[in-house]
C-alpha positions, 0 to 999 in steps of 0.5 A: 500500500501506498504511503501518503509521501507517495500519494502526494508525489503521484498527485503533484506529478499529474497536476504538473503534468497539467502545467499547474504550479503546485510548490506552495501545496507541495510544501505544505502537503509534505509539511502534513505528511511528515507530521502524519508519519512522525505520529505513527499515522497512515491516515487523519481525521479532520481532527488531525488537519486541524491540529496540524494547521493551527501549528504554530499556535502563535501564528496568523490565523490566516496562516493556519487557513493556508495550511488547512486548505492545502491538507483539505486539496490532498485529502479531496485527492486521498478520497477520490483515489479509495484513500480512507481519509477524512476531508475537511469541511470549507470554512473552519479555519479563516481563509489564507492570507488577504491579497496584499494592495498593488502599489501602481507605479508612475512613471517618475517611480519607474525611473527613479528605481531604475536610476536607484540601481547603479548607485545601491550597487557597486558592482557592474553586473548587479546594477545592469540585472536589476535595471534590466529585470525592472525594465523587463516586468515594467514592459511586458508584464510578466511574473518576476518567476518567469523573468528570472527563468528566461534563458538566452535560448527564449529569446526569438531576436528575430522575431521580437517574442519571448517564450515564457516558460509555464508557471501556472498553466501553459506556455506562452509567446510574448511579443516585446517592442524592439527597444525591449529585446534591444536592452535584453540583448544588450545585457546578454552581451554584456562583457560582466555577464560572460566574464562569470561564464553563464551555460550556452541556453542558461539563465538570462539573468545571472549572478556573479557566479553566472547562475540563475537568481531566486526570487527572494534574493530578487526581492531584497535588492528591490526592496533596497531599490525602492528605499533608495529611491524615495518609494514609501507606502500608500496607505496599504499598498507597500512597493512590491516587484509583483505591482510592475504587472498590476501596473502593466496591466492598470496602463493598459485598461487606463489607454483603453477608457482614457483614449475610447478603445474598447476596455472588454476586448483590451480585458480579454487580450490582457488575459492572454498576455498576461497567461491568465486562465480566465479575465475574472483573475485579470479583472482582479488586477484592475479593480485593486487600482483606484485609478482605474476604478475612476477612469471607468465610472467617468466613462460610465457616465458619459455613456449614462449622459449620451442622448439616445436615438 
């Protein structure tokens, strides 16, 4: 019979096979099971999820929600199988943690982080990787993941498209304005970047060990960025990485209302670019921008005001 480790790799492995991105569940899951296996147990009642997701006892009760609702998809799956388990009910523990408010970006903010980096780092090639994934997010939108697991082989120069890699669901071609792929060649050819001799087809963008970056190491030289570059919280919204694509995607719908194009057709090639599944998780995006919100009432009430035929 099959151990619940096992289970849990058979689950996560057809799921990724689906182009689903999983880490999170995966963590927590196998968090769970070694929790389970340290008890003796090759089973749980709902009791022991609970017990297992308010650990620690001193952490968010947002946090316990996450833990609960990754046990509660396992155990959906365990049932489903002919496991002997018991699913937890939706709902007994607060849900995960709230979605943190996008900070949208202006253009002097944009060009202040960017004229932040060569003077927070001294070293050359730090500075032209951070100017370049800033700029990179800032013009296509993608997810500071995908920009970190581009390769050099991703990048169509002829054609001006990025591949980006599946994080979430499928891959997806990305068109790029040719001052874009001019910047990311330019730092490809960089003399910094060959001098730590990065693998033919490897990461784009690399340290000085000429490996690939992880994401956190990304975030702290932002949040670095951001202090040097006079960025300071608005009222919940707190400069993130992530906001480059809330801020994509707000200018985007912002030209479509504030130029008279057509903001639902502009909504739905949003979803695509962005390699959402469906517009109601690109709409989430939009209705998080105050701005945005402001643009569309007034275009509401223009059409409200229109006498009609």
């Amino acid at each position: 019979m099959s151990t619940l480790h096992e289970h849990l790799e058979q689950y996560i492995s057809m799921r990724r096979a689906l182009g689903y991105d999983l880490d999170k569940l995966e963590h927590l899951a196998g968090q769970f099971c070694t929790w389970l296996a340290a008890a003796g147990k090759e089973t749980f009642t709902t009791a022991d999820a609970v017990d297992w997701a308010r650990l620690p006892a001193d952490a968010d009760p947002r946090w316990w929600g996450m833990r609960l609702a990754a046990a509660r998809t396992f155990a959906k799956y365990l049932a489903a199988v002919g496991v002997d388990v018991q699913v937890p009910p939706a709902g007994i523990l607060p849900a995960g943690p709230r979605r943190a408010a996008p900070f949208i970006y202006s253009q002097a903010d944009l060009d202040a982080l960017l004229d932040a980096c060569a003077q927070v780092f001294t070293r050359p090639l730090l500075a032209a990787t951070m100017r370049t994934t800033i700029g990179l997010l800032a013009a296509t939108g993608i997810r500071p993941g995908e920009a970190l697991r581009l390769t050099t082989g991703d990048l169509d120069t002829a054609a001006g498209v990025l591949l980006i890699r599946a994080s979430k669901r499928k891959d997806r071609l990305v068109p790029v304005h040719p001052s874009t792929m001019a910047a990311l060649i330019a730092y490809r050819d960089l003399p910094a970047r060959a001098t730590t001799h990065p693998a033919t087809g490897g990461p784009l963008l690399v340290s000085s060990r000429g490996a690939g970056y992880q994401r956190a190491t990304i975030e702290a030289h932002f949040a670095r960025l951001a202090v040097a570059a006079g960025l300071r919280p608005r009222g919940s919204a707190t400069p993130r990485l992530h906001s480059l694509r809330h801020t994509f995607a707000t200018a985007h719908m912002a030209a479509a209302y504030a130029d008279g194009g057509d903001p639902q057709r502009t909504l739905t090639l949003l979803a695509t670019w962005l390699g959402h599944t469906s517009t109601a998780h690109t709409y989430w995006y939009l209705s998080a921008a105050p701005e945005l919100m402001a643009l569309a009432a007034t275009r509401l009430q223009q059409m409200q005001e229109e006498p009609r035929p």
